[in-house]
C-alpha positions as CSV (number, residue, x, y, z in Angstrom):
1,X,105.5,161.7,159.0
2,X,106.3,158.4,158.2
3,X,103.9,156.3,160.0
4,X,101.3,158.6,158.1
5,X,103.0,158.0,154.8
6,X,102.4,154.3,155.6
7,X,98.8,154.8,156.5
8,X,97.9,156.5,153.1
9,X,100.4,153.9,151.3
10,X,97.7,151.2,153.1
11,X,94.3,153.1,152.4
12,X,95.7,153.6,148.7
13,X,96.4,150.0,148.1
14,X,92.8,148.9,149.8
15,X,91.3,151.5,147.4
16,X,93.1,150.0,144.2
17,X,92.3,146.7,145.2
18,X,88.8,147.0,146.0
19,X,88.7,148.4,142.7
20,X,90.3,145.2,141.1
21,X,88.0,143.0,143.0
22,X,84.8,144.7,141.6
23,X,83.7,141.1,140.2
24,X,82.9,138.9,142.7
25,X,83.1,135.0,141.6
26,X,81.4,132.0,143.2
27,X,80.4,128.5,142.2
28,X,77.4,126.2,143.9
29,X,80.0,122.9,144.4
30,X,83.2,122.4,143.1
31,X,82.7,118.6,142.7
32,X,80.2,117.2,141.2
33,X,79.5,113.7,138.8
34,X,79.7,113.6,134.9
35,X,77.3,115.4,133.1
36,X,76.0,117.1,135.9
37,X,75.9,120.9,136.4
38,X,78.6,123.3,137.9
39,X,76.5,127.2,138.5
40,X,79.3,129.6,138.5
41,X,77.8,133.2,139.3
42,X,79.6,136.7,138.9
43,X,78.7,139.8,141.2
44,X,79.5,143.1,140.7
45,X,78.0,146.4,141.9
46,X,77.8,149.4,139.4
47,X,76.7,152.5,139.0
48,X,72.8,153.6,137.3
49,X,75.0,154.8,134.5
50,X,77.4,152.1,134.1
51,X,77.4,149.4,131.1
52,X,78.0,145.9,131.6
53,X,79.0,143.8,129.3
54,X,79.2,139.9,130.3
55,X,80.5,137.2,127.8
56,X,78.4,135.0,126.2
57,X,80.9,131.7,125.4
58,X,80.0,128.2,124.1
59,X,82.9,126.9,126.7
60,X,84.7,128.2,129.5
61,X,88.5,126.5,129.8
62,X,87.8,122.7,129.6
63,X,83.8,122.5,130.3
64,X,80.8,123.2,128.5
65,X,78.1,126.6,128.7
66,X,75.0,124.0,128.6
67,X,73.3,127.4,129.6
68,X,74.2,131.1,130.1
69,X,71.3,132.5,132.6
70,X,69.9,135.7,132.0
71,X,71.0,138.4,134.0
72,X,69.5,139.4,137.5
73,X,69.2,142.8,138.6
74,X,69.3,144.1,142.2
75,X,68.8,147.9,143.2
76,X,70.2,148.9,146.4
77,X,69.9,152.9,147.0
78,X,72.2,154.4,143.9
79,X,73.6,151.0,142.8
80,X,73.0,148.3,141.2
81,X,73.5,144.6,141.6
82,X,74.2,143.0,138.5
83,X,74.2,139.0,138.6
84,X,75.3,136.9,135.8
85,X,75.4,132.8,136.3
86,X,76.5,130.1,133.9
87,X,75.2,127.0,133.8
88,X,78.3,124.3,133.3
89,X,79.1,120.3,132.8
90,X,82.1,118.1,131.6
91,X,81.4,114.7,130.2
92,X,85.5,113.2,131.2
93,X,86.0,112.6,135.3
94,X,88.9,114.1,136.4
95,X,90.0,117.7,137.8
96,X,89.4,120.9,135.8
97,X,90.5,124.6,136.2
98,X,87.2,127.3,135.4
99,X,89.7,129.9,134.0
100,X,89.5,134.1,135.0
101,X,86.1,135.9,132.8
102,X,86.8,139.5,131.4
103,X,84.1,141.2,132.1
104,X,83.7,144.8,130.7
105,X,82.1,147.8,133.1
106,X,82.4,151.1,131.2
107,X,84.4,149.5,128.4
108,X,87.2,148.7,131.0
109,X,88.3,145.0,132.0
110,X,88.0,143.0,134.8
111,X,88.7,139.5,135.4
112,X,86.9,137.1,137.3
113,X,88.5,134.4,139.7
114,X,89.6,131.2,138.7
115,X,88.6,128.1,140.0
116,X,89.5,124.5,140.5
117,X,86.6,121.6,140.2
118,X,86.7,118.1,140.0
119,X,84.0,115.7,138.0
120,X,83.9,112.1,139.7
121,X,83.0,108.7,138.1
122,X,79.4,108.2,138.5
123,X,79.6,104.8,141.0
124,X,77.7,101.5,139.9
125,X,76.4,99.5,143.0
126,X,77.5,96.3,141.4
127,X,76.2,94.3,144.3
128,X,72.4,94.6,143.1
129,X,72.5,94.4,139.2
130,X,74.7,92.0,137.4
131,X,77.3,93.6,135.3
132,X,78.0,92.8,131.8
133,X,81.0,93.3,129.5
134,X,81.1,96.4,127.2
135,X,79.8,95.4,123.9
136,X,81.3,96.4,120.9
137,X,80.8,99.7,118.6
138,X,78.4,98.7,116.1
139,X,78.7,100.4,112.7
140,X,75.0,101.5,111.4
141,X,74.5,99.8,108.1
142,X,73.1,102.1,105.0
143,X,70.0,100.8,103.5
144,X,71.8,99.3,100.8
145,X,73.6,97.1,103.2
146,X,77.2,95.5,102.2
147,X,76.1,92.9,100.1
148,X,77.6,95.3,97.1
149,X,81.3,94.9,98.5
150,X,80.9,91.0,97.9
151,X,79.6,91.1,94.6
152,X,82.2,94.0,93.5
153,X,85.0,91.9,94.7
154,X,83.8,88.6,92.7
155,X,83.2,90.8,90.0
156,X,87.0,91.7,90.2
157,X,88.2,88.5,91.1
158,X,86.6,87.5,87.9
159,X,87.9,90.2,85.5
160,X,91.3,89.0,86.3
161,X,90.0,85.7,85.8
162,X,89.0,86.7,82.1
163,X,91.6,88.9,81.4
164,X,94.4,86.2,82.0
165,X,92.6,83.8,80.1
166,X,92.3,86.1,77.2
167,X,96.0,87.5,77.6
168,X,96.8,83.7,77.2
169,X,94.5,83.1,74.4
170,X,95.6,86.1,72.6
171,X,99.2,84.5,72.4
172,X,98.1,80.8,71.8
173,X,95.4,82.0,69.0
174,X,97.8,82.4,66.2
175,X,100.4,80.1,67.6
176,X,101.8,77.5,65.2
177,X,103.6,74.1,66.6
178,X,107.1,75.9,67.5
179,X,109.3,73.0,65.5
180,X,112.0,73.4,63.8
181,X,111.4,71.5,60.5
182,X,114.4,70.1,58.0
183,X,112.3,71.3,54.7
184,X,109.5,73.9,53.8
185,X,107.3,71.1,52.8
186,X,107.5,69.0,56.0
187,X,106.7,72.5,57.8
188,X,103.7,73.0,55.7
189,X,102.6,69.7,55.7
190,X,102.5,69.3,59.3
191,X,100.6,72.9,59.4
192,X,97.7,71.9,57.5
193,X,97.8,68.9,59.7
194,X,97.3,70.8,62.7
195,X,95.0,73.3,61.1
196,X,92.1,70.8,59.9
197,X,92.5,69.0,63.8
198,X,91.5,72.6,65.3
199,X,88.0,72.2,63.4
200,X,87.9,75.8,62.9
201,X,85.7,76.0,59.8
202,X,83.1,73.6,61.7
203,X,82.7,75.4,65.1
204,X,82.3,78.3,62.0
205,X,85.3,80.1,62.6
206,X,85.6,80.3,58.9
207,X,87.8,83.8,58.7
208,X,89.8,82.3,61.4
209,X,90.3,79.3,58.5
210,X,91.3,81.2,55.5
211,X,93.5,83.2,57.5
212,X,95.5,80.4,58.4
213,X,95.3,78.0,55.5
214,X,96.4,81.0,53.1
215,X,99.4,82.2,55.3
216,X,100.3,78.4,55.9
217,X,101.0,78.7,51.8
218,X,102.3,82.2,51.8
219,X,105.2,80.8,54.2
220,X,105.9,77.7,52.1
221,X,106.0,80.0,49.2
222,X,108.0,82.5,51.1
223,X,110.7,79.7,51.9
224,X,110.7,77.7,49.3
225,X,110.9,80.0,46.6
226,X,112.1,82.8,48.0
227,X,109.5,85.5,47.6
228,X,107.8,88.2,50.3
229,X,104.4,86.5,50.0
230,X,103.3,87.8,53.4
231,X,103.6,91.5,52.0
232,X,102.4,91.1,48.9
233,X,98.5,91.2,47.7
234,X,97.3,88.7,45.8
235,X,97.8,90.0,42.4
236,X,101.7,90.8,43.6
237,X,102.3,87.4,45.0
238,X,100.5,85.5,41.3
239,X,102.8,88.0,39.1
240,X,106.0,86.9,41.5
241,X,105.1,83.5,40.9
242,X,104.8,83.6,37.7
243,X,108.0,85.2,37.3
244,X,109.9,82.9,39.6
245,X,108.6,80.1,37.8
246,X,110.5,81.4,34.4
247,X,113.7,82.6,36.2
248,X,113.8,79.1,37.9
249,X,112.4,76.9,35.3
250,X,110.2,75.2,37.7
251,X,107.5,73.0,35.3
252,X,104.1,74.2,36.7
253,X,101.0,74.2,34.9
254,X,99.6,77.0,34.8
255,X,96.0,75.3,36.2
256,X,98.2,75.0,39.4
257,X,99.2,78.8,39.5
258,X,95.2,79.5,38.8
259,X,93.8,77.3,41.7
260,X,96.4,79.0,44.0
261,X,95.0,82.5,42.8
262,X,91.2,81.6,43.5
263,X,92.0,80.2,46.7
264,X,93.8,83.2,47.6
265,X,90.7,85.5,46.5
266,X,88.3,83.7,47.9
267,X,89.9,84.1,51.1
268,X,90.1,87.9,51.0
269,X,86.3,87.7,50.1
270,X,85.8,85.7,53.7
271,X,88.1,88.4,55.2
272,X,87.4,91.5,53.9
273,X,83.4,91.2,52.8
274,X,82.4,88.5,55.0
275,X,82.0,86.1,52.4
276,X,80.8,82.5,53.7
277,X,81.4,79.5,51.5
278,X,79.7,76.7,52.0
279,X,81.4,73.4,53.3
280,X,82.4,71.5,49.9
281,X,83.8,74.5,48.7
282,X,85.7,75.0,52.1
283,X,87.1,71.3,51.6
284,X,87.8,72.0,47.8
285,X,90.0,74.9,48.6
286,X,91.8,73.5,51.5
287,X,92.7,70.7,48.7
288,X,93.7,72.9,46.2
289,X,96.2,74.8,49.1
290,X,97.7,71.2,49.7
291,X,98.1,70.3,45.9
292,X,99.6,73.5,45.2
293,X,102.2,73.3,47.8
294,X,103.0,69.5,46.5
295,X,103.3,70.3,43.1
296,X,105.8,73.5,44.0
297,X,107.8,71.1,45.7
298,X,108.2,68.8,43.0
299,X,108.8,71.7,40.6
300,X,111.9,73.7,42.2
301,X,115.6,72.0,40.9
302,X,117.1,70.0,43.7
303,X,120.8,71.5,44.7
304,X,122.9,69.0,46.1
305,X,124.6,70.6,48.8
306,X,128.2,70.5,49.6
307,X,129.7,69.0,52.8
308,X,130.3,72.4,54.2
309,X,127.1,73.9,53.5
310,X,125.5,71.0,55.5
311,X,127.3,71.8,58.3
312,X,126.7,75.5,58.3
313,X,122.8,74.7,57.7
314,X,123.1,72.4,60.7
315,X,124.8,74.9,62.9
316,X,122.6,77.1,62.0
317,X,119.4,75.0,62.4
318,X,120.4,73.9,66.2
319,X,121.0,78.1,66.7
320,X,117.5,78.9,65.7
321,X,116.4,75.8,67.7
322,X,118.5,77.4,70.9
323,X,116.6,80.6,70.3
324,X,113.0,79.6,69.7
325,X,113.3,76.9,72.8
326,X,114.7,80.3,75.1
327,X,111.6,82.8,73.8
328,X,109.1,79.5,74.5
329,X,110.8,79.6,78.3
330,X,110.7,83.0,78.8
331,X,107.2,83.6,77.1
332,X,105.9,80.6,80.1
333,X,108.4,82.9,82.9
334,X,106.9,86.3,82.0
335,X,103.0,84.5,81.5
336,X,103.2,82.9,85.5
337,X,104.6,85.9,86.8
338,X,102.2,88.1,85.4
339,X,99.4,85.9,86.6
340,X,100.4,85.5,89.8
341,X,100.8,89.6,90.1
342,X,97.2,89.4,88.5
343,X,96.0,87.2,91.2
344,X,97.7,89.3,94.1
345,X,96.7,92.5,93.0
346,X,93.1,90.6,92.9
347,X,93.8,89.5,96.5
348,X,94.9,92.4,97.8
349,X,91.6,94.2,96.2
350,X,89.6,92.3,97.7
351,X,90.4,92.3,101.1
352,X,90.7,96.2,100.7
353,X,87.0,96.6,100.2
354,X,86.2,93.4,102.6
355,X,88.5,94.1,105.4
356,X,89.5,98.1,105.0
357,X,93.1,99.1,103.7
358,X,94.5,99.3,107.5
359,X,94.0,95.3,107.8
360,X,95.6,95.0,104.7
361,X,98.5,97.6,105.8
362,X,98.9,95.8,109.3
363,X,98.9,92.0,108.2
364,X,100.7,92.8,105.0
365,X,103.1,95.7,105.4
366,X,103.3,94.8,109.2
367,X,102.7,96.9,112.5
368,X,104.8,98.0,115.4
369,X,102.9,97.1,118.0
370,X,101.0,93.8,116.3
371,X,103.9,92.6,115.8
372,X,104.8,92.5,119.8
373,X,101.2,91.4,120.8
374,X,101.4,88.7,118.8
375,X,105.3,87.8,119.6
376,X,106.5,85.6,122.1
377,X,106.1,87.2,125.8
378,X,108.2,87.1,129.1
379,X,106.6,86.6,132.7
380,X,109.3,87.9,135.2
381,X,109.7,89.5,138.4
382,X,111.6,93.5,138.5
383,X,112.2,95.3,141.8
384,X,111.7,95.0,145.6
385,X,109.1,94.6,146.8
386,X,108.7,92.2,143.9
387,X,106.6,93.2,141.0
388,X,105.4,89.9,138.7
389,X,104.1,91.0,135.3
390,X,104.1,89.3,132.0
391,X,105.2,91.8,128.5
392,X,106.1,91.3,125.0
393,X,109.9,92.2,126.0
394,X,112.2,91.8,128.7
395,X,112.1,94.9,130.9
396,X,116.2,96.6,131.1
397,X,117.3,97.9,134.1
398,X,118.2,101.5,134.1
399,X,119.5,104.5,136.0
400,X,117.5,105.4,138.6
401,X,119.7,108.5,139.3
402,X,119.0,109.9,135.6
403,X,115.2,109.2,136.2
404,X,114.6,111.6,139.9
405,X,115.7,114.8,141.1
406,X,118.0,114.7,143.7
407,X,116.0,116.0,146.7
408,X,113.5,112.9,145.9
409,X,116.7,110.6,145.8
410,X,117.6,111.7,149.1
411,X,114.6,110.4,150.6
412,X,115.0,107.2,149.1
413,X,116.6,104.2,150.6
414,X,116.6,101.7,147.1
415,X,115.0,102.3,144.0
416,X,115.1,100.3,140.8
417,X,113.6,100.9,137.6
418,X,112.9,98.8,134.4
419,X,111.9,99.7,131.2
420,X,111.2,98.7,127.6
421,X,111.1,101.6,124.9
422,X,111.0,105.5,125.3
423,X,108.5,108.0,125.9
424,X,108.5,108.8,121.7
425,X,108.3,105.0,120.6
426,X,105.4,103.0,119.7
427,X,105.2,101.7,123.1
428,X,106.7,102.1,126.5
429,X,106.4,100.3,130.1
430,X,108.5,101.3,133.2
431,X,107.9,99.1,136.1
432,X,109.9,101.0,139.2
433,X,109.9,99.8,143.3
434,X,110.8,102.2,145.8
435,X,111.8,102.1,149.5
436,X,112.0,104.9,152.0
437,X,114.5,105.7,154.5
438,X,112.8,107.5,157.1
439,X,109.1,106.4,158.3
440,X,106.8,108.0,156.1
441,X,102.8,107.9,155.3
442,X,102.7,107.2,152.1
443,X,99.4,109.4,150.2
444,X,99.3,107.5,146.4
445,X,97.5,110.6,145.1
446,X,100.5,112.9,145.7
447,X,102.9,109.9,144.3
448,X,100.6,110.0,140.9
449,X,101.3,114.0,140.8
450,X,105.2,113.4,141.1
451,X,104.7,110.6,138.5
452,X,102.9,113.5,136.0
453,X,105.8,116.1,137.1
454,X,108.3,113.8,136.1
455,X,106.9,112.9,132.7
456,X,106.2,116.4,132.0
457,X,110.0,117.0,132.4
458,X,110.4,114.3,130.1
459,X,108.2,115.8,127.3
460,X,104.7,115.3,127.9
461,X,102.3,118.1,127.2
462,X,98.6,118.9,127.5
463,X,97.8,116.3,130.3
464,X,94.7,115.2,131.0
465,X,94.3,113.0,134.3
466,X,91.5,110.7,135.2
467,X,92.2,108.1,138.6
468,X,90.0,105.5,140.1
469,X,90.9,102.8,142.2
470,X,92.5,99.4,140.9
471,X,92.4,96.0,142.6
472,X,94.9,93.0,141.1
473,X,93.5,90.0,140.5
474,X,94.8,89.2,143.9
475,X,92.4,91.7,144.9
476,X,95.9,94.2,146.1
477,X,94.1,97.5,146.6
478,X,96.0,100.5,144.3
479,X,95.5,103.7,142.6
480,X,95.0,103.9,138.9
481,X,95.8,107.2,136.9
482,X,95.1,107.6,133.2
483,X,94.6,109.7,130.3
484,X,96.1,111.3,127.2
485,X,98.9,113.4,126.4
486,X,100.9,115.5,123.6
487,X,104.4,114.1,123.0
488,X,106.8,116.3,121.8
489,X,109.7,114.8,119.9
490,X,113.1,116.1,120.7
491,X,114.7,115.6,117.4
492,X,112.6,116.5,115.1
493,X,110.1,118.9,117.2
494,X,106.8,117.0,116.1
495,X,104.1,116.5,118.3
496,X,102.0,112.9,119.0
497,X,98.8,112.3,120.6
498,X,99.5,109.3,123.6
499,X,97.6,107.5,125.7
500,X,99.1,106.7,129.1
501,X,98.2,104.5,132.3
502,X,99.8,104.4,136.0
503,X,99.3,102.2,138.6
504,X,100.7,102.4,141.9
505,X,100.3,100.3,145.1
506,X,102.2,101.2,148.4
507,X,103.3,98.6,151.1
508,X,105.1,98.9,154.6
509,X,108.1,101.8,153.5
510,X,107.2,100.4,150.2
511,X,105.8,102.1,146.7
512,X,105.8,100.2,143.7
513,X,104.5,101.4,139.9
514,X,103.8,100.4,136.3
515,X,103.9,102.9,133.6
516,X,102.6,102.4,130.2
517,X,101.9,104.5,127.7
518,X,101.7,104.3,123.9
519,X,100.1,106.3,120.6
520,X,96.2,107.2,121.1
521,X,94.5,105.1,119.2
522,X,96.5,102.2,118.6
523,X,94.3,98.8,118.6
524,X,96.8,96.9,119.2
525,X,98.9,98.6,122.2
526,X,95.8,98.7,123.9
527,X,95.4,95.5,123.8
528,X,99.0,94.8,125.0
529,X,98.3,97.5,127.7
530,X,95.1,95.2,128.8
531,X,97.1,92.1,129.0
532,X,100.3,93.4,130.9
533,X,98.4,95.5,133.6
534,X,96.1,92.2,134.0
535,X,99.1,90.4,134.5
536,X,100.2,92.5,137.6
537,X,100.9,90.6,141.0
538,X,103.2,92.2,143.7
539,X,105.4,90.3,146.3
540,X,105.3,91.7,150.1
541,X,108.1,93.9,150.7
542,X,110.8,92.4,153.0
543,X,113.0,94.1,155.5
């Protein structure tokens, strides 16, 4: 009973089965060189009533539908043969996995098989052409050209130009000699000095003219006699006069009061309607102003001063000599930093739109990695056998027993390890040497696999590998794996594209390996990454 129990257990499970495998899977070759074609083809035998439906994807896993066949159909008695085949390519060497297809027959689901392929570098016979070097991307110019970057940036550089020079001549236009004068008239005096040695009138700045001859006399006025001349209109400042000139009993004609007037009026005419007198009149006026000023002078009562009020005048006098020599400094201070910021800001714009902002940010703000291309680097020998290689940093020795599992510990006799930076830092390089116990053939294929287990422990996600074969420039025959990655960051769980490279060389009982690996995309760890793994040379292992 039981051995028949068995039996139908057996014919039960071949049944199932059989009906699990009703999609057959094949493919022509499962290696094949970049960018050629992989034909996958799926079977299956059906029913005349069955339906069929077969996907009709842009990809499959990691390669590319470059065609999806049309579907052949052969009849054999009640059946039917149904066969579906995909045309399929992958433009990155390296080994790929043609995941399971769900097919549908009668609206149920079957999976296809999986399979692994593997897409080989296409090889160069380098013996009968001459090889160059890889010339650089070359960005395809609009029709305009960048002849428009050039002229924006003078254009800038020049508006900062004319904007400091105006910001400066704004503040020097109406700028009187700063002196501290002993006497109102010395003040004004020395004003209309100044004021006919500009030439203003001549180079027909006439408003410009008026303006300041008249407030020249409003401030002598203002001082001397004690009246708010600036505020007041003209017809204010003649009534004031005239009134100070009773309370004070100051002997002025009133001829002198009258010229003062017209002068006044006539400059509101230049200011206000755009009046233009003509040259003697200009002169005439400017006279008058000067006269006027005398004769006030002569006219106020002297007050002799006591000894105590010359003192306090004095003190005060130095003060307001103290105060105008500290707004003169810091007027200079705040002018020369604000043009230097001017001209930086300028800089800075300029190489923006020349250069692009990142070789601003990098030789401005500063880089990472720049910063240990262009720093000082160490040549020194880690491990045995011996591993000579030249890096921005000195390589630190750490735990090896940290680093591998113990049953691949076991196997080893010595290992030592180096390393500079982690696996989540800007840039990393592990340099390890290895000897074996036991007599043992050593396969650098299977060593790049542990290499790729033991990073994925460490982290690394999403690998993609690519190998070829690496010669040193002492032509030491190697194995070269590389490709990128996804980083996960312990701490604070984000992820980071890398970019990684492995080299390994083997020797008697010897393996020795370089590890570097750094953010995709970085310029300038791949060019550390170039220089370091050029710089490799190995020592022969001794016993």
């Amino acid at each position: 009973m039981k051995f028949k129990l068995y039996i139908f257990l057996f014919l039960f499970s071949t049944i199932v089965f059989a009906q699990q495998k009703q999609v057959e899977t094949s493919i022509d070759t499962t290696k094949n060189k970049i960018g050629a074609e992989f034909k996958l083809t799926l079977k299956t035998v059906v029913s005349s009533k069955s339906k069929v439906v077969f996907p009709n994807p842009k990809t499959i896993g990691s390669l590319e539908v470059i065609q999806s066949y049309p579907i052949d159909t052969v009849k054999k008695n009640d059946t039917y043969e149904l066969i579906k085949k995909y045309g399929l390519t992958q433009f990155d060497s390296g080994r790929y996995t043609i995941p399971s297809i769900k097919i549908l027959i009668d609206k149920k689901p079957f999976l296809s098989d999986s399979l692994k392929v593997e897409v080989a570098n296409i090889k160069v016979d380098t013996l009968q052409q001459k090889m160059y070097d890889i010339k650089d991307i070359t960005t395809v110019e609009s029709g305009i050209g960048n002849w428009w970057k050039y002229v924006l940036a003078i254009v800038l550089i020049v508006g900062i130009g004319v904007f400091v020079y105006w910001y400066v001549k704004k503040n020097q236009k109406k700028k009187i000699e700063e002196e501290v004068y002993k006497t109102p008239i010395e003040k004004a005096t020395s004003l209309l000095n100044n004021l006919e040695k500009k030439e203003l009138w001549q180079k027909g700045e006439i408003k410009e003219y008026y303006s300041e001859l008249t407030d020249i006399a409003r401030n002598y006025i203002e001082e001397a006699i004690h009246i708010p001349a600036m505020e007041s209109t003209t017809s204010e400042l003649i009534q004031a006069i005239r009134t100070a000139t009773s309370k004070k009993k100051m002997a002025l004609t009133p001829e002198i009061v009258e010229n003062l007037e017209r002068v006044l009026r006539q400059a509101d005419l230049v200011k206000f309607a755009k009046s233009k007198p003509l040259d003697f009149e200009i002169t005439e006026d400017r006279n008058k102003i000067q006269k006027v000023i005398l004769t006030f002078d002569n006219a106020i009562p002297t007050e002799v001063p006591n000894e105590e009020d010359e003192l306090l005048n004095e003190a005060q006098r130095q003060k307001q000599i103290k105060l105008q020599l500290l707004k003169k400094r810091n007027k200079r201070i705040a002018i020369a930093v604000g043009t230097v910021f001017l001209l930086l800001l300028g800089t800075t714009a300029f190489f923006v739109i020349t250069k692009g902002f990142s070789y601003v940010k990098d030789n401005i703000i500063g880089h990472p990695t720049k910063e240990l291309l262009e720093g000082e680097w160490v040549k020194s020998e880690y491990g045995n056998p011996g591993i000579l290689i030249e890096t921005p940093k000195v390589l630190k020795r750490m735990d090896t027993q940290k680093a591998l599992p113990k049953e691949a510990m076991a196997l080893i006799k010595e290992m030592q390890l180096f390393a500079y930076g982690s696996m989540i830092d800007n840039f990393y390089i592990a340099v390890s040497t290895s000897k074996f116990k036991n007599p043992v053939e050593i396969d650098l294929a299977k060593a790049l696999e542990g290499s790729l287990k033991i990073i994925e422990s460490q982290g690394g996600q999403n690998l993609i590998v690519k190998q070829e074969d690496f010669q040193t420039n002492e032509g030491v025959q190697g194995l070269k794996g590389y490709g990128t990655m996804t980083i996960l960051n312990p701490v604070n769980k984000t992820s980071t594209k890398a970019y990684y490279e492995i080299l390994l060389f083997k020797q008697d009982q010897g393996l020795q390996q370089i590890i570097v690996l750094h953010e995709e995309g970085d310029t300038y760890a791949n060019d550390i990454t170039t220089r370091v793994l050029n710089s490799v040379e190995l020592r022969k292992a001794s016993n």
